[in-house]
PyMOL Python script that loads the backbone (N, CA, C, O; Angstrom):
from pymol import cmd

cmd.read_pdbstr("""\
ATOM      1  N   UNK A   1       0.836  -1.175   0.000  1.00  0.00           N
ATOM      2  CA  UNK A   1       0.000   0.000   0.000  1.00  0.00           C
ATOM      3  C   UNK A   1       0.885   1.243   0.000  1.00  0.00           C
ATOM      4  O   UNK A   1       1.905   1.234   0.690  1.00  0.00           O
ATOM      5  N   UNK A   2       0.508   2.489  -0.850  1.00  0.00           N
ATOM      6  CA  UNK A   2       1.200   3.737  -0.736  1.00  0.00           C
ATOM      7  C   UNK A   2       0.729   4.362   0.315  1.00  0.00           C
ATOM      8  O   UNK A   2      -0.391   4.509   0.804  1.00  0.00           O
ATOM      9  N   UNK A   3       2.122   4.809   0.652  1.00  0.00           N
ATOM     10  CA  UNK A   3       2.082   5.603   2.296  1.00  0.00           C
ATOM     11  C   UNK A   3       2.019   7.260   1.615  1.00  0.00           C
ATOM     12  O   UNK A   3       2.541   7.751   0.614  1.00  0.00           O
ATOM     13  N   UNK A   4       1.283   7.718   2.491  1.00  0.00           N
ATOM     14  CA  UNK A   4       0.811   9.054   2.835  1.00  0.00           C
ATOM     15  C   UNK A   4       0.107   9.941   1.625  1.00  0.00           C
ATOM     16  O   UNK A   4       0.490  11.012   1.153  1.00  0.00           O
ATOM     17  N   UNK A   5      -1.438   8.875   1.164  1.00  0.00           N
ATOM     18  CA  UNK A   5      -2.132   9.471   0.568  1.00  0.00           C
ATOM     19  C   UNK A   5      -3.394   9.083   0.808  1.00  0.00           C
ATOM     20  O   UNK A   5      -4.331   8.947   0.022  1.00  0.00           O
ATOM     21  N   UNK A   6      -3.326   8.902   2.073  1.00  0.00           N
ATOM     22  CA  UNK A   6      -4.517   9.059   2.423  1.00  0.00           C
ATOM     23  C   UNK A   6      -5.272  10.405   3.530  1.00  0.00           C
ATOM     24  O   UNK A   6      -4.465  11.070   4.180  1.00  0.00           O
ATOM     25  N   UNK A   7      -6.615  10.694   3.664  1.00  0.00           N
ATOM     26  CA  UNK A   7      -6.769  11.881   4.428  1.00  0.00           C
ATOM     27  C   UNK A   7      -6.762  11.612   5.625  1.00  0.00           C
ATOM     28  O   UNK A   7      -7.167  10.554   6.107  1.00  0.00           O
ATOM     29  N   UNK A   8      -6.203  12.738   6.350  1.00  0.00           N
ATOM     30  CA  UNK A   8      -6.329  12.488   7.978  1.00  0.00           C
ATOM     31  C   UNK A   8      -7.992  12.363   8.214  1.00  0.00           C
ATOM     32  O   UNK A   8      -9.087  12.605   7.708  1.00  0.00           O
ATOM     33  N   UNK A   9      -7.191  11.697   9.583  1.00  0.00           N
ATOM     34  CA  UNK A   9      -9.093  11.271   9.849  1.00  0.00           C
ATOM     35  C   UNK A   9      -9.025  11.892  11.303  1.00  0.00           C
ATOM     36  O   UNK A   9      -7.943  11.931  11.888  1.00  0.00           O
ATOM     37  N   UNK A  10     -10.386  12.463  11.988  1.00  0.00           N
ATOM     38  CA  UNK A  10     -10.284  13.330  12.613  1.00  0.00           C
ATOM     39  C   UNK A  10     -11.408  13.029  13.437  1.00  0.00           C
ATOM     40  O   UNK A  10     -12.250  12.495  12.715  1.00  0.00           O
ATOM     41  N   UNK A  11     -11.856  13.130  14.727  1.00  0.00           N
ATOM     42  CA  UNK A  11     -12.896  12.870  15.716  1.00  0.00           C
ATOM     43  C   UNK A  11     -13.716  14.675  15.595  1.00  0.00           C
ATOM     44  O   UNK A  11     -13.319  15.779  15.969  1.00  0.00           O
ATOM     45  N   UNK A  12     -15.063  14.176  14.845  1.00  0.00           N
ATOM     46  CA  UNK A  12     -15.650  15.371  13.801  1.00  0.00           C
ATOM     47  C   UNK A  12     -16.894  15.891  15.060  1.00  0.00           C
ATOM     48  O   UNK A  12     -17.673  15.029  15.468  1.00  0.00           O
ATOM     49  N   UNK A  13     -16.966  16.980  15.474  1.00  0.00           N
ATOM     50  CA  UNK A  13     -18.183  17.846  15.587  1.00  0.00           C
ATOM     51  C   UNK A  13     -18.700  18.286  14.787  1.00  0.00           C
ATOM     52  O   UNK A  13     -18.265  18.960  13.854  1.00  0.00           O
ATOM     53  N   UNK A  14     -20.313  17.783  15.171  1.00  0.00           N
ATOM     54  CA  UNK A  14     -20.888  17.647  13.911  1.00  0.00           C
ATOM     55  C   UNK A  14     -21.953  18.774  14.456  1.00  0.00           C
ATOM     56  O   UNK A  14     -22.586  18.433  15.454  1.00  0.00           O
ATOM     57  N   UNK A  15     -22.213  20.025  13.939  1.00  0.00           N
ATOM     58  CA  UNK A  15     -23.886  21.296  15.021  1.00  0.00           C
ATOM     59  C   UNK A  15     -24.625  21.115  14.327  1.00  0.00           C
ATOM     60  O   UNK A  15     -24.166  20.996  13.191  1.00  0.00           O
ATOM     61  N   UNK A  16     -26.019  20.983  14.422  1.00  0.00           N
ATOM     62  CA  UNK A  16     -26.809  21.067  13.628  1.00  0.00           C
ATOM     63  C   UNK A  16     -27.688  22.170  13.874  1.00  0.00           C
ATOM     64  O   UNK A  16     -27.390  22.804  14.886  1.00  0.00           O
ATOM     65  N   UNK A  17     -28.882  22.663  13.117  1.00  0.00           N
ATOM     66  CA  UNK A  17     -29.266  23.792  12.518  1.00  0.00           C
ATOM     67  C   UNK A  17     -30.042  24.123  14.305  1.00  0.00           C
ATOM     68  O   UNK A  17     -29.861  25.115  15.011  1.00  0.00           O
ATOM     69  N   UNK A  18     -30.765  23.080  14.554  1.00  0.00           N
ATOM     70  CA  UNK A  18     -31.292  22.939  16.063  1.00  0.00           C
ATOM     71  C   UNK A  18     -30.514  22.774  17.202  1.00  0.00           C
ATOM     72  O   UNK A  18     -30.859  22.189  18.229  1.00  0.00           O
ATOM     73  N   UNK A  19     -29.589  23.244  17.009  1.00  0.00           N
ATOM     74  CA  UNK A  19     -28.505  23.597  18.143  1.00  0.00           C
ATOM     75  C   UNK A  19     -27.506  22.164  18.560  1.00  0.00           C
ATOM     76  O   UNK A  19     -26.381  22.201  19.058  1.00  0.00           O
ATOM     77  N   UNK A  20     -28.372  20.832  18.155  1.00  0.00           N
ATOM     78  CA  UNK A  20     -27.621  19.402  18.581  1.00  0.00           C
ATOM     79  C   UNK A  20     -26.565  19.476  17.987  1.00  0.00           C
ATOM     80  O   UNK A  20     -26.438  19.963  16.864  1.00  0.00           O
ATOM     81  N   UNK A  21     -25.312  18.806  18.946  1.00  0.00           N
ATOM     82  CA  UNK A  21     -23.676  18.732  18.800  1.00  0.00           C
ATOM     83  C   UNK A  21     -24.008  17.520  19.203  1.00  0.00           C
ATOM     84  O   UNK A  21     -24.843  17.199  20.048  1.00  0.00           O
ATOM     85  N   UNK A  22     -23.207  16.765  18.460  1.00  0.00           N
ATOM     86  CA  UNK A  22     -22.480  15.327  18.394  1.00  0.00           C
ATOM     87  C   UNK A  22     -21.351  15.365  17.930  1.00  0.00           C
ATOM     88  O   UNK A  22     -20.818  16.404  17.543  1.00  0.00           O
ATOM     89  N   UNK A  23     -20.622  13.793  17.895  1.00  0.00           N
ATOM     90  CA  UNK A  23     -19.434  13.390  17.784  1.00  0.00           C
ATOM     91  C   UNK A  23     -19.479  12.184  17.047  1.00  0.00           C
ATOM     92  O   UNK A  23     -20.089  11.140  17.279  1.00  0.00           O
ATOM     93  N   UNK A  24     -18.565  12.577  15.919  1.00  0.00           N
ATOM     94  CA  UNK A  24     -18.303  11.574  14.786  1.00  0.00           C
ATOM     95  C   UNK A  24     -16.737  10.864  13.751  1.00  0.00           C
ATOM     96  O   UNK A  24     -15.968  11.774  13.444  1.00  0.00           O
ATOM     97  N   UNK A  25     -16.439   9.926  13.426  1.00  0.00           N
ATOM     98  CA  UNK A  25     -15.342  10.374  12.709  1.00  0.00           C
ATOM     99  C   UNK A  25     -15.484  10.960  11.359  1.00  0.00           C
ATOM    100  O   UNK A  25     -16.400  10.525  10.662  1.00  0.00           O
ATOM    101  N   UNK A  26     -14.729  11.864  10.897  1.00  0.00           N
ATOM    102  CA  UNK A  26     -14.572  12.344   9.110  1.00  0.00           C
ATOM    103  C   UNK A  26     -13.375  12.366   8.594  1.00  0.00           C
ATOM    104  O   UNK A  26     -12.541  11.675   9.179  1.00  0.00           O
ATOM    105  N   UNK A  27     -13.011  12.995   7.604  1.00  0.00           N
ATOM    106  CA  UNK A  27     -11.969  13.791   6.364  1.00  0.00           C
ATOM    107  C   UNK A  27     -11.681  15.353   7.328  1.00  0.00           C
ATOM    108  O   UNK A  27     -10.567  15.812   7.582  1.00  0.00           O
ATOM    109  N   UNK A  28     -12.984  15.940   7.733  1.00  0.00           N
ATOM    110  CA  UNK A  28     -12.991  17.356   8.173  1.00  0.00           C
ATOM    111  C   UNK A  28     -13.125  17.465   9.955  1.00  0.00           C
ATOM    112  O   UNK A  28     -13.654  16.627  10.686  1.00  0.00           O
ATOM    113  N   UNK A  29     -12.506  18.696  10.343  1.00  0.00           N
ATOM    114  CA  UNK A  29     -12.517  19.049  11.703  1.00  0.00           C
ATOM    115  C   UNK A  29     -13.879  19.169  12.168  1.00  0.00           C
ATOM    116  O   UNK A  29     -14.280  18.626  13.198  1.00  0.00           O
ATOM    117  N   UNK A  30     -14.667  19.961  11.320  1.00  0.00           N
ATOM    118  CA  UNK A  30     -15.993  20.452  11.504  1.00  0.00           C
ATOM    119  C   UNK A  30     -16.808  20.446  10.573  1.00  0.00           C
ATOM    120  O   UNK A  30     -16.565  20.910   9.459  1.00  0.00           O
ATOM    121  N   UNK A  31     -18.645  19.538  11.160  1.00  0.00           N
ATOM    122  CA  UNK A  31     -19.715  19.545  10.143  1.00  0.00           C
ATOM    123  C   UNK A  31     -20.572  20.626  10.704  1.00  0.00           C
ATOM    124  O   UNK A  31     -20.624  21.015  11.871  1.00  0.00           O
ATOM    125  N   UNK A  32     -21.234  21.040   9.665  1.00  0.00           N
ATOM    126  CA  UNK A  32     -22.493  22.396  10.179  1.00  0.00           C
ATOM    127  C   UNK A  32     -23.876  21.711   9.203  1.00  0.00           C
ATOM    128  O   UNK A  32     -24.056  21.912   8.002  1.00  0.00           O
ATOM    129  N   UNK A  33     -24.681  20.924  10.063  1.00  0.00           N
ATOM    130  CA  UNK A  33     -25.798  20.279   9.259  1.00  0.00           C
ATOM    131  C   UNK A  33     -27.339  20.665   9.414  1.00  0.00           C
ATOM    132  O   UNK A  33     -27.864  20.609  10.526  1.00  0.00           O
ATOM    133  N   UNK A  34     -28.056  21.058   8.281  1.00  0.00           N
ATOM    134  CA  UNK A  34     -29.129  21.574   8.404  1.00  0.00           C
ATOM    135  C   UNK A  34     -30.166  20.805   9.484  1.00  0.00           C
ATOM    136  O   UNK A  34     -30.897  21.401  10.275  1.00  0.00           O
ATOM    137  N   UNK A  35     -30.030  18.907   9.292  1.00  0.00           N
ATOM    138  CA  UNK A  35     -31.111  17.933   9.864  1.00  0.00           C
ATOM    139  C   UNK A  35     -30.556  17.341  10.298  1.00  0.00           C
ATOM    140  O   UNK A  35     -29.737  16.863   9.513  1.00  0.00           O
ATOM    141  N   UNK A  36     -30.436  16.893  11.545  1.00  0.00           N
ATOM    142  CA  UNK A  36     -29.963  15.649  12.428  1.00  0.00           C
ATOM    143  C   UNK A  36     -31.198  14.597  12.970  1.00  0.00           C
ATOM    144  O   UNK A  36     -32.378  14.946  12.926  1.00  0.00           O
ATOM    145  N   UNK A  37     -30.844  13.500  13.394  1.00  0.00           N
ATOM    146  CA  UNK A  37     -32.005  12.558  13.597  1.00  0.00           C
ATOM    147  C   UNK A  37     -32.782  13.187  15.116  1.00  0.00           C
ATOM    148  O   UNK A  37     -33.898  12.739  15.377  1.00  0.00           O
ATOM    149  N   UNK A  38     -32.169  14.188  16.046  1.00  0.00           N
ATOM    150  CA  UNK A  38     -33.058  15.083  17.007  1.00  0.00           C
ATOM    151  C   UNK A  38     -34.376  15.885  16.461  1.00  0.00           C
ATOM    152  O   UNK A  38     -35.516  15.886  16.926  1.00  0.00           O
ATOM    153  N   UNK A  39     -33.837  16.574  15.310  1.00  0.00           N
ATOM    154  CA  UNK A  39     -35.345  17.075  14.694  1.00  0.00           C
ATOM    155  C   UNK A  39     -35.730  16.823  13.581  1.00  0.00           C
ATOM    156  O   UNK A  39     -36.616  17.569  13.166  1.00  0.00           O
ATOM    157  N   UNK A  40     -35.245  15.688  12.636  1.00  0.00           N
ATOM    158  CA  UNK A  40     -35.796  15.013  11.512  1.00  0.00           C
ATOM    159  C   UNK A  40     -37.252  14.505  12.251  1.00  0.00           C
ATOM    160  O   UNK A  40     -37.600  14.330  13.418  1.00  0.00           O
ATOM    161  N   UNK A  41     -37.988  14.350  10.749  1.00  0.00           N
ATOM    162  CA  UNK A  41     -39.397  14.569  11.163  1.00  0.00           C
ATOM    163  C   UNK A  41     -39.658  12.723  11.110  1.00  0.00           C
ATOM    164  O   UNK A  41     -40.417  12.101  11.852  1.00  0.00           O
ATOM    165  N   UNK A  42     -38.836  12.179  10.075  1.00  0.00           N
ATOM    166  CA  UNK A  42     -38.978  10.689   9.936  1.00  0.00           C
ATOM    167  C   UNK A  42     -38.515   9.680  11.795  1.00  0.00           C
ATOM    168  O   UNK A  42     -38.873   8.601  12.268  1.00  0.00           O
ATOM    169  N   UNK A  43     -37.768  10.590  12.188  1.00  0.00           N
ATOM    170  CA  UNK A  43     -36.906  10.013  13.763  1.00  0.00           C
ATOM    171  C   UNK A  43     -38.082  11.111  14.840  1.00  0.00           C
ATOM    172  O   UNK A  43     -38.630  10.548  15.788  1.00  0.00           O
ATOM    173  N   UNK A  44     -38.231  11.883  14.712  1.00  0.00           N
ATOM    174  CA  UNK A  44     -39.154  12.386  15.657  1.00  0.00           C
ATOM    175  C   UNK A  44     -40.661  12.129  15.698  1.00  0.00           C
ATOM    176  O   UNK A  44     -41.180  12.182  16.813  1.00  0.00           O
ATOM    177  N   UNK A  45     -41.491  11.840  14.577  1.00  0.00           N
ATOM    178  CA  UNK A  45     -42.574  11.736  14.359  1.00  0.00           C
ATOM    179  C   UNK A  45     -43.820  13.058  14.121  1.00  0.00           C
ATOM    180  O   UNK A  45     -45.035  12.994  13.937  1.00  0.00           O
ATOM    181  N   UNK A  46     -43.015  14.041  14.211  1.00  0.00           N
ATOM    182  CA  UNK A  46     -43.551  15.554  13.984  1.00  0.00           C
ATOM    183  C   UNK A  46     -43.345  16.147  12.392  1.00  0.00           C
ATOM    184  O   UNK A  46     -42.436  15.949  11.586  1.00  0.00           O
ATOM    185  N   UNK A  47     -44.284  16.759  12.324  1.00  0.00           N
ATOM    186  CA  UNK A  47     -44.106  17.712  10.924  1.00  0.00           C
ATOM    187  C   UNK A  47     -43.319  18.921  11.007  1.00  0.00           C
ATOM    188  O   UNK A  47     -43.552  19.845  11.787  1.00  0.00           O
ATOM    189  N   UNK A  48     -42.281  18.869  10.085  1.00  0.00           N
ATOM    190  CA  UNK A  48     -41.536  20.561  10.206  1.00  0.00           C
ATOM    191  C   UNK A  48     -41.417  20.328   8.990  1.00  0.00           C
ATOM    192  O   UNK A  48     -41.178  19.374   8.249  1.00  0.00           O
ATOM    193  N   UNK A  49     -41.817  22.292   8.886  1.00  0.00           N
ATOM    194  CA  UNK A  49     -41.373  22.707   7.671  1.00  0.00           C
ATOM    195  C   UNK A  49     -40.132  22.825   7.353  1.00  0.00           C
ATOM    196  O   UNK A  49     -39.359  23.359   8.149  1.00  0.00           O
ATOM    197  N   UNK A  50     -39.692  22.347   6.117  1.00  0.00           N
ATOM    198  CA  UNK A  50     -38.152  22.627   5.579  1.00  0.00           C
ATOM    199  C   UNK A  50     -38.395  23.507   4.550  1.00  0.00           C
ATOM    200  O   UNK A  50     -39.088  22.946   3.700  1.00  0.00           O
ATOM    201  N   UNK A  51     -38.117  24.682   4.245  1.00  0.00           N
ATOM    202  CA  UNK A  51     -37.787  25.574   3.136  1.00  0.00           C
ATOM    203  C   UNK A  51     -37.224  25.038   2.155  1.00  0.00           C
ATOM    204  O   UNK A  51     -36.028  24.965   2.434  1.00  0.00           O
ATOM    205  N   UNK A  52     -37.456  24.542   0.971  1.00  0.00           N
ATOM    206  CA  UNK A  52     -36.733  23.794  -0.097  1.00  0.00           C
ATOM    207  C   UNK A  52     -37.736  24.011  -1.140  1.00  0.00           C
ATOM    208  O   UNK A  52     -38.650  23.197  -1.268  1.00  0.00           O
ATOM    209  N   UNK A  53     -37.653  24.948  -1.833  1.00  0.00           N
ATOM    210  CA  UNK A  53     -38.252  24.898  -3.520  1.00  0.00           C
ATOM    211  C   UNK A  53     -38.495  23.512  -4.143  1.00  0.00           C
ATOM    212  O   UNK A  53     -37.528  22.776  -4.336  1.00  0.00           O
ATOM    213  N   UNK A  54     -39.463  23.209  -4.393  1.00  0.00           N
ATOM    214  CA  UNK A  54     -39.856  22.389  -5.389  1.00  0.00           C
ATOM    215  C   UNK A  54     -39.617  22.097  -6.312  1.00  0.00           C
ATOM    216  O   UNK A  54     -38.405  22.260  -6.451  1.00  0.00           O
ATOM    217  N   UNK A  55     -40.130  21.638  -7.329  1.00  0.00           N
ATOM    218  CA  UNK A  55     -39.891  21.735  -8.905  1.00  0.00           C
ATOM    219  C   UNK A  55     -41.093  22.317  -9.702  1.00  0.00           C
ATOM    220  O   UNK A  55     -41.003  22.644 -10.885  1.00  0.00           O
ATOM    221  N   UNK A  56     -42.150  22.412  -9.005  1.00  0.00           N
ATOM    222  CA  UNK A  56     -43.010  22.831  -9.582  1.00  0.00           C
ATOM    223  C   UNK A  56     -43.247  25.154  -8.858  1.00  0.00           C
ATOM    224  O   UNK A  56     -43.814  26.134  -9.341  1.00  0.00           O
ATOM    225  N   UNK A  57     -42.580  24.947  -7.829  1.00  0.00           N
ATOM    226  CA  UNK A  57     -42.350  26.181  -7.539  1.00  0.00           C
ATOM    227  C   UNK A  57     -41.159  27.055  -8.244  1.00  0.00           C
ATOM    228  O   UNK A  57     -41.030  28.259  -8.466  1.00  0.00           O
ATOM    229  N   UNK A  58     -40.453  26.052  -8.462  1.00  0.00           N
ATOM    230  CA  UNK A  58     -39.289  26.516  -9.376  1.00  0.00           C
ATOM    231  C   UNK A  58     -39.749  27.335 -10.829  1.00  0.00           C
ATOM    232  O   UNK A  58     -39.743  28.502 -11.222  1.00  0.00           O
ATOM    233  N   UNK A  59     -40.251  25.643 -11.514  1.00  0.00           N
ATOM    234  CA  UNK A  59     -41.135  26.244 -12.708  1.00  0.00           C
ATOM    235  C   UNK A  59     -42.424  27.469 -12.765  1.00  0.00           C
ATOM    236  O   UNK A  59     -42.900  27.956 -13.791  1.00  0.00           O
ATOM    237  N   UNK A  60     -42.668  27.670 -11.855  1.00  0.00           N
ATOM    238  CA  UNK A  60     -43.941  28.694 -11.833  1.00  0.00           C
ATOM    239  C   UNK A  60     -42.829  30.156 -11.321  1.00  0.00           C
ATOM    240  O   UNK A  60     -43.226  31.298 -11.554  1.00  0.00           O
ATOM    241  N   UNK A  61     -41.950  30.004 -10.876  1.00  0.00           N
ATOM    242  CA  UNK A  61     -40.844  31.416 -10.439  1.00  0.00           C
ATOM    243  C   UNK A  61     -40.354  31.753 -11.431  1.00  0.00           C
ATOM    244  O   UNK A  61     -39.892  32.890 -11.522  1.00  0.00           O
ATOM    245  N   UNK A  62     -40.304  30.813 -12.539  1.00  0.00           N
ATOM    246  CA  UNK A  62     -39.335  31.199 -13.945  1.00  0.00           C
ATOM    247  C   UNK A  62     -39.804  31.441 -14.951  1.00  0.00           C
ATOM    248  O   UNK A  62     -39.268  31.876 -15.970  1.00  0.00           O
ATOM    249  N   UNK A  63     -40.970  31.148 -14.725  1.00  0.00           N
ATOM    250  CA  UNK A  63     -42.092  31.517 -15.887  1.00  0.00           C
ATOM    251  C   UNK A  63     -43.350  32.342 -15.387  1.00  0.00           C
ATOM    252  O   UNK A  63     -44.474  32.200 -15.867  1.00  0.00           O
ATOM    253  N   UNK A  64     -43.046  33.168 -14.425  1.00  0.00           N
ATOM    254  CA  UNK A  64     -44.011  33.957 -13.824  1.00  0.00           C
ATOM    255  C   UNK A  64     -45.221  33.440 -13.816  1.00  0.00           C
ATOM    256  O   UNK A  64     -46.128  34.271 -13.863  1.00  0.00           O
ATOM    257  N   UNK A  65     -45.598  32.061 -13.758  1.00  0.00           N
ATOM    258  CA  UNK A  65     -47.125  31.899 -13.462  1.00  0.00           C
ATOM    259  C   UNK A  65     -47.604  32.299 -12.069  1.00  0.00           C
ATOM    260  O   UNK A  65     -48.794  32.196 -11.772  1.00  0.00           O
TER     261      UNK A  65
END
""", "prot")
cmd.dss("prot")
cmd.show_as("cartoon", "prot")
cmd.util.cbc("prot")
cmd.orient("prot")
């Protein structure tokens, strides 16, 4: 195996958008994540809105309908 091409690996803090910090390994020092399984709606059982354009909101923004 070739030595020293691989990425350091690093014990990762991971914040998410709802304030939850965890601990993970990565490539990077630091993750900044919109959804973690604390307020994902599939792991919590609650509805939240996520802001994310559609495709059909898209198409109606670009064509002024």
């Amino acid at each position: 195996m070739k030595t020293d091409i691989h990425p350091k690996y690093y014990t990762t803090k991971v914040t998410c958008a709802c304030g939850e910090t965890f601990e993970t390994g990565s490539t990077r020092e630091t993750l900044k994540v919109e959804i973690c399984s604390k307020c994902h709606p599939f792991f919590t059982g609650k509805q939240k809105f996520v802001d994310t354009g559609g495709r059909v909101e898209r198409f109606k923004r670009k064509y002024g309908m």
